[in-house]
Each structure stands twice: as C-alpha cells, then as structure tokens.
N, C-alpha and C positions, 0 to 999 in steps of 0.2 A: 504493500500500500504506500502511497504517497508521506512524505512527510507534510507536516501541516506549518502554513505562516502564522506562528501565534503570537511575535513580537515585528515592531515595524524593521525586520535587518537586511538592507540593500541584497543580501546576499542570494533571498529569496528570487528578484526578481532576474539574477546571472542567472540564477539555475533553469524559470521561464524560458530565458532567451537562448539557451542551449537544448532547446526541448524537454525539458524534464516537465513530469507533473508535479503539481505543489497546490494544498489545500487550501484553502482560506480557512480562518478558523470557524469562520459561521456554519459553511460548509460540512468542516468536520465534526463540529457539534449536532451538527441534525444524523449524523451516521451512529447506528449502533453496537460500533468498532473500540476490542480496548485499547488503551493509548499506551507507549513506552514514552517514557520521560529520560532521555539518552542527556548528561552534561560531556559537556567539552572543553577541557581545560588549555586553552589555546598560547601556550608560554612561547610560540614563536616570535622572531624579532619584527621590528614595524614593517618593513620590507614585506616578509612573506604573510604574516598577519590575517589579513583577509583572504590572500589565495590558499591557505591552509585550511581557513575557516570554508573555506568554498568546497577546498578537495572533500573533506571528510562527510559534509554535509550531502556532497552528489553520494557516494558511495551509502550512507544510510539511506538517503531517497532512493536508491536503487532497487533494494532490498524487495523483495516479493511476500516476504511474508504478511498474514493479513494483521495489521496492528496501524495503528494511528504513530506516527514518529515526531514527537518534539524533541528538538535540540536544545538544548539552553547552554549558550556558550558564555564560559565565563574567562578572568587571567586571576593572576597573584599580583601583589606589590612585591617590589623586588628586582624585578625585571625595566630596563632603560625602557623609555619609552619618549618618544618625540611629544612635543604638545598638540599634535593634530591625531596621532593615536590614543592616545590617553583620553582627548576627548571623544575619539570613535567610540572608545572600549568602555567609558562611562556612559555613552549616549545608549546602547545597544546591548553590551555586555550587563549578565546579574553579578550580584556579589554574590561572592561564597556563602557570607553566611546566610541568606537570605534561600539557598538552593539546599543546604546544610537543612535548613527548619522544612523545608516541602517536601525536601525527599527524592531522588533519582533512583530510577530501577538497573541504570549500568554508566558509565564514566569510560571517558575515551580520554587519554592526556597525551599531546603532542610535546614535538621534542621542544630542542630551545637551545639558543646559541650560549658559550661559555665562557668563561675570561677566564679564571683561576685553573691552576691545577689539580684544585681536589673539589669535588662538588658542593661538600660541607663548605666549602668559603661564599659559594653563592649567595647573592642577600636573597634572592627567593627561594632558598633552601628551607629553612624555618616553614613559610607557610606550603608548601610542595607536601613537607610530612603532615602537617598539617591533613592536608585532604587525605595521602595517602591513610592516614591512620581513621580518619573519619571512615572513609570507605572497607575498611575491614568486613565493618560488621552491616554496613549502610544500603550497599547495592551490590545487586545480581553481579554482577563481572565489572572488571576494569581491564580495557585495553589498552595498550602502552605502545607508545611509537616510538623509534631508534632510544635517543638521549633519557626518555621519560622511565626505559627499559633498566638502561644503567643506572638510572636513578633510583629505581625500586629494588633491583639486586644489589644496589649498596643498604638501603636503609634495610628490607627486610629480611634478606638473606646473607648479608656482611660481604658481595663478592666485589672485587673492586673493578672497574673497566680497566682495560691495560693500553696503551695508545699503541697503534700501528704501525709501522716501518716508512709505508706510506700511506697518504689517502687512499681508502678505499670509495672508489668512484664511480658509477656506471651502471650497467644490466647485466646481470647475472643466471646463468642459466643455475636452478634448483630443483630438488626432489624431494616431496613426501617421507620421510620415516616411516608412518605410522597412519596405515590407510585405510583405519577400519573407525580413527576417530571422526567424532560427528562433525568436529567443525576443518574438516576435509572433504565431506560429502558431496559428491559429483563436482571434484577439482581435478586435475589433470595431475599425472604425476610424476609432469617433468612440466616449469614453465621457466616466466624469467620472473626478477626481479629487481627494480633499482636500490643501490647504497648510496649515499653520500655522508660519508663519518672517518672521523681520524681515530675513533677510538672501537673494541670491541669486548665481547664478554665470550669466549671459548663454551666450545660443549664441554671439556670437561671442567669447567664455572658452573654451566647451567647443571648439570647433572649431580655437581656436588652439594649445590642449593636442593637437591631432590625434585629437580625440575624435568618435564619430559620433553623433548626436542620434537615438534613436528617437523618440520620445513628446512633443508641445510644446503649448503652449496659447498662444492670442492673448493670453488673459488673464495667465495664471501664468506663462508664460518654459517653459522646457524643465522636463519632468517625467523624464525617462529617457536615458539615454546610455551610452555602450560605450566600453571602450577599444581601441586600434587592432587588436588582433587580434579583437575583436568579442567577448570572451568574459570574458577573463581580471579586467577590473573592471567591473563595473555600478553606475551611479549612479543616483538616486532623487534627486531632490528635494522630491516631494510624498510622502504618508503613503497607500500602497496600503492597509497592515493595517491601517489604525484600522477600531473598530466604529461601527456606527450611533450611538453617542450618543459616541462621543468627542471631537466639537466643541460637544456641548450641556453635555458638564460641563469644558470649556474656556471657555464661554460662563458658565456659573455660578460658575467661579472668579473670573473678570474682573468679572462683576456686583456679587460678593462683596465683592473689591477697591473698588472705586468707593464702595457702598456703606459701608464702610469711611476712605472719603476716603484710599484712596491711587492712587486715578486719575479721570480723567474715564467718562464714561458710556460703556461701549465699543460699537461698531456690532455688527449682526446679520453671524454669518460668512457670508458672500459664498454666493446659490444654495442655500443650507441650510435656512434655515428655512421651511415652508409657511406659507400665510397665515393659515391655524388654529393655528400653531404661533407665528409671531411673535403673534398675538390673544393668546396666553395670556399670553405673556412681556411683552407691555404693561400688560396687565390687574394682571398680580403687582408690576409697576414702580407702578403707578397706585395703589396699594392701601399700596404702602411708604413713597409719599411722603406718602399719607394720614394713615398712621398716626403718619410724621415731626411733619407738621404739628400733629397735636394729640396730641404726646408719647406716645403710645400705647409703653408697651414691651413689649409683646407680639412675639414671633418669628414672623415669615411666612416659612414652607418655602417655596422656589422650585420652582415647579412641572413637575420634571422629569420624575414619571411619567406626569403629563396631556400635555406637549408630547411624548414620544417616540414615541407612536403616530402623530405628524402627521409623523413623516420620513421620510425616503426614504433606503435603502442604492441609490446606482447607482453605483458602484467596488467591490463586492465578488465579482462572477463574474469579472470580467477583472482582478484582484487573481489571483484563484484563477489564471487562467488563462496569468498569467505567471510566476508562479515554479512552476507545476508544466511548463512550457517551462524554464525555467531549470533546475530539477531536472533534469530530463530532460537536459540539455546535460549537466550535471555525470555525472550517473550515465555517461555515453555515455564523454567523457572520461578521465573516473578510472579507465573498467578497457579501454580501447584499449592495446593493444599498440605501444608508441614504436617499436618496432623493425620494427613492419608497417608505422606510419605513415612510417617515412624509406622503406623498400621500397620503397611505394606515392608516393612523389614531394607526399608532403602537407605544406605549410609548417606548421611547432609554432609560427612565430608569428602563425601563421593556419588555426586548426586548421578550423573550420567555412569555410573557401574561400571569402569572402565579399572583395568588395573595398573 
C-alpha cells in the first residue's frame, strides 16, 4: 500500500513527480487499513539530507504489503547543520521526544558523516544512545544503515569499526548466506550492491557479537546481518537506497575536490562506471587539464547528464525486495497477539522460529 502524506514535507510531492502513489491523509483515513508508524532518524549531512530523506521514503512506499505507511522523520542535536537546514529540519522534522511519547512500531537510522576518530567523541553520540536505548524495548525492529550499523555494534555489542586500507567505493557483486530467512524471500541470490565507507565491521565482529550474516561479498565484507533473534536489529553496511546516480555525484564531488587541490585524483567507484561512461569522465579530465595548461579560465561542467544514461541501476529491485520483506515482518509483529504467542509455545526472543 501507499505511504500516506500526513505532514506538509516537500518530499511527498518528488515522490508524485516520479510516479509513485502517495495518500493524502483524508484519503487514508476513510480506508479501513492498519497503519505502520515507520521513524526515520535522518543524521545525514545538509548536502544529502533531503535526498536521503527521499531514498528511504521511495523504498517504504514501495512496499506491497497491505498497511497504511507513515514516516515520521526526525534528526538529533549534535550534528552541524547550516541555518537553512536547521530551519528545514525544525519546519518538517518531529522531535524525538514528542515520537518517544506516540510511539513507533519500527525505526530506520541512517548513516552520518564523522570528524573524530572514535564515535564516542561525536557531540551526537549522547543523544544517538539515546534512541538507540529507547528503542530496545519500544519498537518492532530497527534498521541501521552503513555508519548507524557501526554505531550500534559499538554501543550494544562492544565491536569497534576498524578503518580500511582504502575507501571502499562502488557496486559490489553479493550472495545470500542464509536463504530460507524470511526477510530474503523471493531475493535473488546473487545481486549487486553499492559501498561508500572508509571504515568496516568483519564477519568474524559480526559473528562474535552472536550476530547472523545474511548478505556478504568477497569483495565488500558482509553487506547484511541480524541480530540473535533474527528480527529485532538489522544491519546494512552497504547503501541499498541510493539512486542511480548517487555514486556519480559522489564521484563529482571528489573530482571537485582534487581539482580544487584538496586531494589527489580519486579512482572510478569500483563496477560502476561503463566504459562509455568512464570515456566521458576522461575526456572532461582531459579537457580540464587543457584548459589548466594554457590558463584558460573558463568553467567546464562535469558531465553528469551525458554519463548517467551509460549506468546501470542492478541493487534497486532486491532493495525493493527486502525491506518490503522487512515490512512485512514488522506489520506481522506489531499486531500479533503476545498472549497467543506465549499460548502457542513461540519464543518472543525468537519470534520468526529460526535458529
């Protein structure tokens, strides 16, 4: 079913203009459909901010199962924030504590950019545990996305992220472990998936937290993982919802940079580019140094709407395809009668029976 517009947030009407359905709320109140109440702790920087808030909210509106979807996005204090987001994120965004007193039946937390070396320095570290500890006992599941992941295997299970050699950048071809769990149901069991992170947490981290690995890559380390009851936290360490071109304007920022002199010339993300697509992005580098050379100061656009026809989306149907499993798990959950389930001899910390 549709997610529903229950607050006035621009973001409703991208997802209109991209074809999606979306409810009004009048609408979805004359339907006699029950509602998930999904929060979204959106800690990404002002930059991606809204196109975050976008990804994740297409990927719930996606979803088939039959339930009413509100989002309620919210952030932490803690995190910089320009004075035209701040005032977005007050205009649009609930407080926590206000979402804390109504209640959420699942919690989705995105990553977030980092300055210090150890996470505990963060000034939005305090309120981050914060939620995380509200959410224990509060709501059906909590999904975690890259940094939010690291973030929860430090605080609840003591593992610490270990940084990389290099950036891990790109699409990544990956495989299923474990293809009888439900929130793998009718997934392929080979796709791709995008990374962008300097740091990661190892299967034998995950495993020694008593975590179970879905989803892993030879290349990229574990993409997915559960926690011991198989249900209650989900971790991500690759980026399911990004769009088609959210490694090419990650690719033009760092170009940017470079160009810039405040970094060396950055590599093509890893599987991504075609070979029509990296031609062009040499041809543009070729043409810059050109102009370098004979002092030319004229501005050369990077040519991002000529490369993005040359790429390829292959992580966005089985994107689709897990969090509307995931949904599904939560809708199931949230309105199971606890009193049937002791009746019926079903362990609560093992609610889906999986061993």
């Amino acid at each position: 079913m549709p997610i529903v517009e229950h607050i006035n947030l621009p973001t409703f009407d991208n997802l209109r203009q991209h074809g999606q359905e979306v409810l009004t709320l009048d609408r979805a109140l004359s339907q006699d459909i029950r509602e998930l109440h999904i929060g979204l702790l959106n800690m990404m920087p002002d930059a991606a901010l809204r196109v975050t808030e976008q990804q994740f909210m297409r990927l719930i509106g996606s979803c088939n199962q039959i339930a009413q979807f509100y989002v309620h996005p919210f952030s932490l204090p803690g995190l910089s924030r320009s004075p035209d987001t701040q005032a977005y994120i007050e205009r649009y965004y609930r407080p926590f504590e206000e979402l804390r007193e109504e209640g959420l039946d699942a919690l989705i937390i995105t990553g977030a950019n980092v300055a210090n070396p150890s996470l505990e320095e963060e000034h939005f570290w305090g309120p981050l545990t914060e939620v995380i500890e509200w959410s224990k006992d509060n709501v059906t599941s909590v999904l975690c996305s890259c940094l939010a992941t690291h973030a929860l295997l430090k605080h609840l299970y003591g593992q610490e992220r270990q940084p990389l050699p290099q950036k891990r950048w790109g699409v990544y071809p990956h495989r299923i472990t474990q293809p009888g769990h439900p929130l793998l149901r009718d997934v392929n069991t080979r796709f791709d998936v995008p990374h962008s992170r300097h740091n990661g947490i190892s299967r034998e981290q995950f495993e020694r937290a008593g975590l179970t690995v879905l989803i892993e890559s030879r290349e990229a380390g574990v993409h997915m993982a559960v926690s011991h009851d198989q249900f209650r936290y989900v971790f991500f360490q690759g980026h399911p919802e990004y769009d088609t071109n959210s490694l090419l304007k990650e690719y033009k920022r760092e170009v940017n940079r470079f160009l810039n002199g405040e970094r060396d010339l950055p590599p093509y993300p890893v599987n991504y580019f075609s070979p029509e697509a990296a031609a062009l992005a040499d041809t543009y580098l070729e043409e810059v140094f050109r102009a370098r050379r004979f002092r030319s100061n004229g501005h050369l656009p990077f040519p991002e709407e000529q490369m993005l026809p040359h790429i390829d989306n292959t992580w966005g149907d089985t994107s689709k395809a897990l969090f509307n499993n995931w949904l599904g798990l939560v809708y199931q959950l949230t309105h199971v009668n606890r009193r049937i389930l002791f009746i019926e001899g079903v362990d609560p910390d093992n609610p889906l029976g999986l061993l």
